[in-house]
N, C-alpha and C positions, 0 to 999 in steps of 0.2 A: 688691404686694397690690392688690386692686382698690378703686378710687376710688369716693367717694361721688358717684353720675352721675346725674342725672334722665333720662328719654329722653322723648321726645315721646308723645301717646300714639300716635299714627297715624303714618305719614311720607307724605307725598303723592303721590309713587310709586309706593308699594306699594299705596296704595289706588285710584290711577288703576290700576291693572292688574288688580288682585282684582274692582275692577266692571265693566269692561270684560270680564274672564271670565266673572262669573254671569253677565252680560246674552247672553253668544254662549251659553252653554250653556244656560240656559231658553229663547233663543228656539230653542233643538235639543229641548227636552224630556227635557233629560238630570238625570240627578240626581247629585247630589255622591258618593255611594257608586261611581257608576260611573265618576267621575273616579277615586276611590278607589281601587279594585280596579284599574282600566287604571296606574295611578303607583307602584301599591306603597303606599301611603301611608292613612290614616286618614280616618275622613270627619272628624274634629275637623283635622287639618292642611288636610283642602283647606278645611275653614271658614275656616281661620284666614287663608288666605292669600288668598282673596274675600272675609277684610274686613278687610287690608291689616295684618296681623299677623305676615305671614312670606312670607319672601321667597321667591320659587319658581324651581328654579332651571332652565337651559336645557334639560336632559332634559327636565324636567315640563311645560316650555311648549310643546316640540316633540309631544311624544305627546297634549298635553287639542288642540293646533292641528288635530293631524291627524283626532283622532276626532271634534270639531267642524267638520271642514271648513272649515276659515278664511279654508285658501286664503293661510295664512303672515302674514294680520294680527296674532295675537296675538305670533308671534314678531317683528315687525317693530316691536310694541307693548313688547315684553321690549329688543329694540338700541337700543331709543329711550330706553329708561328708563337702562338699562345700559351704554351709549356708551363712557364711560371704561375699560370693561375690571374694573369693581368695583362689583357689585351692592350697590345700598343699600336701607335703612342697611346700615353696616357693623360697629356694636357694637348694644348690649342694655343695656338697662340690670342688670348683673347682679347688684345684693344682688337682686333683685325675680326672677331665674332661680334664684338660690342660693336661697332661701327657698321657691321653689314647686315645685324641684326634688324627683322621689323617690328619686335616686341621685346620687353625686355621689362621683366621683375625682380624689381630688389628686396632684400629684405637684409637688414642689420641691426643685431641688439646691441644695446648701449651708445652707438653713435651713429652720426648722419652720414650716410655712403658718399664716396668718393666723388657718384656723379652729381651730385647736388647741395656738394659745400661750398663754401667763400673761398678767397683765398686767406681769411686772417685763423679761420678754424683751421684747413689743411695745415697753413703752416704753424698753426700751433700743435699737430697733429705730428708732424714730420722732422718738427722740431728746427725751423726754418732754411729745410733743403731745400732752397730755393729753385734745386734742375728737378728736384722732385714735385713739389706745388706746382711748376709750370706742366708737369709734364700729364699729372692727374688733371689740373681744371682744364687741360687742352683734351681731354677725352669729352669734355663737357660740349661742343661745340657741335656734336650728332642731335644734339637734342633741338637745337633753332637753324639747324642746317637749311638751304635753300636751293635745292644743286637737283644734279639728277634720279638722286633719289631719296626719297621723302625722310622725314626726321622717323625716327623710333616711336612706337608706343611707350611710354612710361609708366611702369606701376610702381611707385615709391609706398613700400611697409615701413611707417617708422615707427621704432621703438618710446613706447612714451619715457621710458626712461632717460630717453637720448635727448630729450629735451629737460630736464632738468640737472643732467648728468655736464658738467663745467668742463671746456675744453678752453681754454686762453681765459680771457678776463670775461667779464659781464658785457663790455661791449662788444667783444666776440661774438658772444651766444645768442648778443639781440640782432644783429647782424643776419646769423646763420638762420635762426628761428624767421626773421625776414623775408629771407631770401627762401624759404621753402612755403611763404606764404605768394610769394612772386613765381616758383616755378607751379604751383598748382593750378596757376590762370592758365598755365600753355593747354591749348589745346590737345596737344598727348601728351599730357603729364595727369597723372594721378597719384595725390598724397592723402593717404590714408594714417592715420595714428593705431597701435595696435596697444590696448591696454597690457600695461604692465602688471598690474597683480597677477599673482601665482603661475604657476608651473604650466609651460607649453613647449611642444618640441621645437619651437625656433630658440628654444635656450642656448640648444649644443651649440651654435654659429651660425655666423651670418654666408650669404650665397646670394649668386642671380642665376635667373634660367634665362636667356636668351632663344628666342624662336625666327628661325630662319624663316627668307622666304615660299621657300618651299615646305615648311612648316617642322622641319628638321630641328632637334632643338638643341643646345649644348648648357651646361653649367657649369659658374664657377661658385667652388667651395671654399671655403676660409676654415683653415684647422689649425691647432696651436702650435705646428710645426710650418707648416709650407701651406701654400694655397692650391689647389689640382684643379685640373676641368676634365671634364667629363661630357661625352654623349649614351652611356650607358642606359640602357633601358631601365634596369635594376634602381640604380641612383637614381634616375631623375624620378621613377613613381615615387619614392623615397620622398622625396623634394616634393613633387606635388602633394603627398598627402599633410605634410609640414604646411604648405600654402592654405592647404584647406584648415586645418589647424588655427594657422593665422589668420586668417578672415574673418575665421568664424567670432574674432576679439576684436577687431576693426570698428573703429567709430567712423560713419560716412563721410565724405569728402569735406563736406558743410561744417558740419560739427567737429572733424580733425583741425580746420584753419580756427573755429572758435577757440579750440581748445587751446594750441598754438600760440592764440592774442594772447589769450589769458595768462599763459607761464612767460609771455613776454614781459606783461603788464608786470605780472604780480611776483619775479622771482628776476630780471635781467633788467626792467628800468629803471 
């Protein structure tokens, strides 16, 4: 589950390279739209990335190089920064992506994700750190938010195993299993069960992709060492095709809360 992480606001990196790009492309008379329109990308991402925000990746510095005529400094400015072979930073701080998120896909094999457990699973889960269960199910409060801006889409992937798989006692699990028949009513929430028989790439771990509002996307990865995020292009196709993957095993919305009664009924009452 994701850790409570501060992140810097800037990285200095990313913003020696973002100014060094406005400054080539105003002294061309270019405007960020046409960076825009030449990258695929938003005139809010190439902001973000000329004021050291996000990170750009070697396609986009190769094609803003060439239309600015650079003459291969901004790319030589990108291998400088980049050297190691891992464009930095290399996380986000992501309650701060999860909250300003307008969509957001989970998916977790063996158990029920952080933003849609109880509090008796979490803390059977965390083994009753109580600043920790507080500090997970307060991530939970984006989803029936009422504020200035609207709650998240919800795609909840849950693993069928993760419902027969015992986390606390049996009244835990009737609980948790409950309570994901209660979040499936919300209007953006969707829980889907994804069959567990045999082999499919959501085995290696569990991740969410988050989709900004400007449609910018970021993920977070669960690995048996640490957790990363990522906006890499590379990883998140990665990750989409795992989605597709998953779906294609998905029982419909209807038939997931059926299923759900069912392993209430016949394995936690």
């Amino acid at each position: 589950m994701p850790p409570k992480r501060q992140r810097p606001r800037e990285a200095p990196a990313l913003v020696a390279f973002g100014r060094q790009m406005r400054r080539m492309r105003e002294a061309k008379g270019i405007k960020q739209e046409t960076i825009a329109h030449l990258t695929n990308m938003s005139v809010a991402q190439v902001s973000r990335i000329e004021n050291g925000k996000r990170r750009a990746s070697r396609s986009f510095t190769e094609t803003v190089d060439d239309h600015l005529e650079a003459g291969g400094a901004l790319i030589t400015l990108w291998n400088d920064l980049n050297k190691d072979g891992h464009p930095v930073p290399v996380w986000f701080d992501w309650p701060k992506i999860e909250a300003d998120a307008a969509m957001l896909v989970s998916w977790e094999p063996m158990l029920i994700t952080g933003l849609a457990q109880t509090r008796d699973y979490a803390s059977a889960l965390l083994r009753g750190n109580k600043e920790a269960v507080d500090v997970r199910l307060s991530r939970q409060s984006i989803l029936t938010r009422d504020d200035e801006k609207d709650a998240p889409i919800l795609s909840l992937l849950i693993d069928e195993q993760a419902l027969y798989r015992q986390v606390g006692d049996a009244e835990t699990m009737k609980g948790q299993l409950e309570h994901l028949i209660d979040l499936s009513m919300l209007p953006n929430v969707t829980v889907q069960v994804v069959l567990g028989n045999g082999e499919h790439d959501g085995n290696s771990g569990g991740f969410m992709v988050a989709t900004m509002d400007d449609r910018s996307e970021v993920a977070y990865v669960e690995t048996a060492i640490r957790a990363l995020t990522t906006d890499d292009p590379a990883d998140l196709s990665v990750l989409a095709r795992t989605l597709v993957a998953l779906r294609s095993r998905t029982l419909t919305e209807e038939m997931s809360r059926e299923l759900i009664r069912k392993v209430v009924q016949e394995k936690w009452t």
